[in-house]
C-alpha positions as CSV (number, residue, x, y, z in Angstrom):
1,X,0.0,0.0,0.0
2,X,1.1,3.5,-0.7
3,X,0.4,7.2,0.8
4,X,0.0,9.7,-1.3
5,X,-0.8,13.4,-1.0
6,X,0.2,17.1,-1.4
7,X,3.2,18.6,1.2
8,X,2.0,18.7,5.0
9,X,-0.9,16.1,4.1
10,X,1.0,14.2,6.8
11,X,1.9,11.2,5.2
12,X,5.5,10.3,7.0
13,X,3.1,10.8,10.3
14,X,0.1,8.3,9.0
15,X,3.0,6.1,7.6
16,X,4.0,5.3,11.7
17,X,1.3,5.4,12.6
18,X,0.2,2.9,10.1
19,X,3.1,0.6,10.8
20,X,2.1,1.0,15.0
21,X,-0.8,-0.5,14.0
22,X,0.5,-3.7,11.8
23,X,2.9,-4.3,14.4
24,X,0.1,-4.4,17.2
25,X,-2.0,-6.8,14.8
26,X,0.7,-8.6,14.3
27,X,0.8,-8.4,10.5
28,X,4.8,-8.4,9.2
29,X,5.4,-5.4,7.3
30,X,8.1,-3.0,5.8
31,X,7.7,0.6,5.7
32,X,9.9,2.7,3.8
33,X,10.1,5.3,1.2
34,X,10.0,6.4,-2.2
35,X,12.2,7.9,-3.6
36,X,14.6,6.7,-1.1
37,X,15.1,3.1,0.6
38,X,18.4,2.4,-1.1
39,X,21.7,4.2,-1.2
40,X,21.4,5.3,-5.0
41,X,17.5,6.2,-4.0
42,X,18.6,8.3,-1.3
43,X,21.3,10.1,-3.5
44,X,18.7,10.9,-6.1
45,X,16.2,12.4,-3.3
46,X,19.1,14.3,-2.1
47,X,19.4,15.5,-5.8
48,X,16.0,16.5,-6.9
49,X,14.6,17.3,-3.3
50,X,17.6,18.6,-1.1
51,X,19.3,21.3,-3.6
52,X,16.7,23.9,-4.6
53,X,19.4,25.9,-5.7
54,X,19.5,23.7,-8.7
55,X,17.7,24.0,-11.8
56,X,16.7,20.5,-13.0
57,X,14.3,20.5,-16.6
58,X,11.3,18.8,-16.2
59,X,12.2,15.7,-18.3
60,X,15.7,15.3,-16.0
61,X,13.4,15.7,-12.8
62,X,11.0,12.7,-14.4
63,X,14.2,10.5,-15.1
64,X,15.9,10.8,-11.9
65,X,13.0,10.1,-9.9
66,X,12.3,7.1,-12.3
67,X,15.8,5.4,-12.1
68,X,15.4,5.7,-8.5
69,X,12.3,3.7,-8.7
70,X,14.1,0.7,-10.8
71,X,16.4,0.5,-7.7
72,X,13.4,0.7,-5.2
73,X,11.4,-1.8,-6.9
74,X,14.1,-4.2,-7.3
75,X,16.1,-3.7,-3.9
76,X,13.2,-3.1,-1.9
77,X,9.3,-3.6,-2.9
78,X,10.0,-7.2,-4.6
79,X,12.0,-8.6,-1.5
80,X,9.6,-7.8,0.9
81,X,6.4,-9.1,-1.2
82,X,8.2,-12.6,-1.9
83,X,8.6,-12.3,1.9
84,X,4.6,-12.5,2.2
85,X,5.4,-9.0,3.9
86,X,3.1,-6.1,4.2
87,X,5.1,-3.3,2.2
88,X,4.3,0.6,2.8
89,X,5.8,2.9,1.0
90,X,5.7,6.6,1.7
91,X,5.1,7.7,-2.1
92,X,5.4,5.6,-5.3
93,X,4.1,5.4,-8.9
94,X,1.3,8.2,-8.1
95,X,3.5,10.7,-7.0
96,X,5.2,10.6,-10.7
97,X,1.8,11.7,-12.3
98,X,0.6,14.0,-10.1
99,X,3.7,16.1,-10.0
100,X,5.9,15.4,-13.1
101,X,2.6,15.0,-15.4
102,X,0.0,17.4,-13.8
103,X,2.5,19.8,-11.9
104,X,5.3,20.1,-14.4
105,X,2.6,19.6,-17.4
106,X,4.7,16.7,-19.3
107,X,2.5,14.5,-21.4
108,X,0.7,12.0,-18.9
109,X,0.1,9.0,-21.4
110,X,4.3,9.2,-21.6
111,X,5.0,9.7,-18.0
112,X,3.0,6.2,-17.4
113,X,4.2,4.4,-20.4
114,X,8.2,5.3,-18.7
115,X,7.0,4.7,-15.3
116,X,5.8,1.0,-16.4
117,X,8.8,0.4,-17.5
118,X,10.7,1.9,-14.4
119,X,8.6,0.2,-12.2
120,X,8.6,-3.4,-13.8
121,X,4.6,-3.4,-14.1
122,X,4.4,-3.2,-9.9
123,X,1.7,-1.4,-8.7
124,X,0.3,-1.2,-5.1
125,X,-3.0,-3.0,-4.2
126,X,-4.1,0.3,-3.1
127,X,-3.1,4.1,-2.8
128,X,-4.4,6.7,-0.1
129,X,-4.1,9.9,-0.8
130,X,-4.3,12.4,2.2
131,X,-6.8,14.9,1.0
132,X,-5.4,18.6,2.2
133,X,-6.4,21.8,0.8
134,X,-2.7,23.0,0.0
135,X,-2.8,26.4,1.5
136,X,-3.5,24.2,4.5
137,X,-0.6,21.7,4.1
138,X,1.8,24.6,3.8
139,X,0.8,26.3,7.5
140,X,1.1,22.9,9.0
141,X,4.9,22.8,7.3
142,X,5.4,26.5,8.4
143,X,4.0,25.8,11.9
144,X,6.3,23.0,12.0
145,X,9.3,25.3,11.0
146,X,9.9,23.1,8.3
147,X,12.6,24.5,5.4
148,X,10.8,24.1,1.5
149,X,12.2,21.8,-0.6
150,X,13.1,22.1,-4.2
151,X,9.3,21.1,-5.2
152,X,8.1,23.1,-2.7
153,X,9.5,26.3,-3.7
154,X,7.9,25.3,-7.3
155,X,5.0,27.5,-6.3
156,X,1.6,28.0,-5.4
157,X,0.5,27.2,-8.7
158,X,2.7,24.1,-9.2
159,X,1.3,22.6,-5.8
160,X,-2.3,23.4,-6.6
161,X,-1.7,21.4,-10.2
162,X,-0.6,18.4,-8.2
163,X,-3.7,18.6,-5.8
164,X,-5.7,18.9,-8.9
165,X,-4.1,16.2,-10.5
166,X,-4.3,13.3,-7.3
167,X,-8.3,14.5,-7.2
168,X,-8.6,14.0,-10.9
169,X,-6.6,10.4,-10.9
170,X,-8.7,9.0,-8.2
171,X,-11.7,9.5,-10.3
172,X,-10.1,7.5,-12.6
173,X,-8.2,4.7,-11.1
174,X,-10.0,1.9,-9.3
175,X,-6.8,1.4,-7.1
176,X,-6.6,5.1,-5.5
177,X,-9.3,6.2,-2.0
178,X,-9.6,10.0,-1.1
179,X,-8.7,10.2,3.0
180,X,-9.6,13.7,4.0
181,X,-7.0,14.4,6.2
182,X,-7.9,17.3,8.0
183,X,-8.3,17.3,11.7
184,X,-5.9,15.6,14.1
185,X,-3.1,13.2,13.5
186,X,-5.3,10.5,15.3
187,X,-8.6,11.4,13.2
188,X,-6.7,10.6,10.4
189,X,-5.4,7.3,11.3
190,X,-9.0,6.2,11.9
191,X,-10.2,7.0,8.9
192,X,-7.1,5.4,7.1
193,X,-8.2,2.2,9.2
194,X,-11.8,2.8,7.9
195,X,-10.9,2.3,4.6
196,X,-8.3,-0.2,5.0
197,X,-11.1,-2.9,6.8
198,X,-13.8,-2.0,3.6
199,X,-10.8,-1.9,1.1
200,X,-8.4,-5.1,1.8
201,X,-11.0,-7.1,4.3
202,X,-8.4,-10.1,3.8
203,X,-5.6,-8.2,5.5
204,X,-7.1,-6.3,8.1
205,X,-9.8,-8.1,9.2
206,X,-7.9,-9.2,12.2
207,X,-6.8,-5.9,13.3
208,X,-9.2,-4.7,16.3
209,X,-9.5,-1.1,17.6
């Protein structure tokens, strides 16, 4: 399963949280992140996240973010499913579209067609995307005293293009559930659960409150 969602949606929070609650069921699970999760996945995040004073074209942003996701899905996602492992991954496949093809404005059809090819044909059994006005996701990063990343600093504009974008793709995927995530960290998490139980019954049905 993957978490998806604009900046300050609270996704690295719900990702903990998430894994508290496998690990209290009992389920085995993995929780990492993506891009990142192997040395040269960390080095590209360091790349296209950590130097805003770089000025990376579109098309380089798409293909760095894309070869770290060979190494990902090789090194990482495939081990633990052969495992019979729970794998959670803080971003993934989504995160491509909605920023690279609705933020940056490259051609979507492409962006998939490359990302199926990066990714080996893997996609997650389901993707929840923390729903966050993105006016509101930026006072929660400011409160936080948090310092803007490269895609951050891409502007209003470019942020509000990727909300647009996750809303629009999870009309039209059948693997992607809206999680409103406004409220507290905890009101969150329940709803997360919520839609976990109706979504993957098989999983979670074991998991009490």
């Amino acid at each position: 399963m993957v978490l998806e969602g604009v900046e300050g949606a609270g996704k690295s929070t719900q990702a903990r949280m998430l894994g508290d609650w496998l690990e209290a069921c009992g389920i085995p699970f993995t929780l990492t992140r993506e891009p990142g999760g192997t040395e040269v996945g960390e080095a590209i995040r360091n790349v296209v996240q950590d130097r805003p004073e770089l000025t990376i074209p579109p098309e380089t942003e798409l293909l760095l973010y894309l070869a770290a996701r060979t190494a990902f899905v090789k090194e990482v996602a495939l081990p633990v499913l052969e495992r019979g492992e729970v794998l959670i991954a803080d971003r993934f496949s989504l995160s491509t579209y909605a920023y690279q093809g609705y933020g940056r404005g490259l051609d979507l059809d492409q962006v998939r067609r490359m990302d199926r090819f990066a990714a080996g044909g893997l996609a997650p059994d389901i993707y929840l995307v923390l729903d966050l006005p993105v006016e509101e996701g930026r006072a929660r990063q400011k409160a936080a005293g948090k310092r803007e990343d490269r895609l951050e600093s891409s502007g209003e504009g470019f942020l509000e293009a990727v909300g647009k974008g996750y809303r629009e793709l999870a009309r039209t995927e059948e693997n992607i559930r809206l999680v409103d995530a406004r409220g507290t960290p905890l009101e969150v998490h329940t709803r997360v659960r919520e839609v976990l139980r109706r979504e993957l019954p098989e999983t979670f049905v074991i998991c009490k409150d």
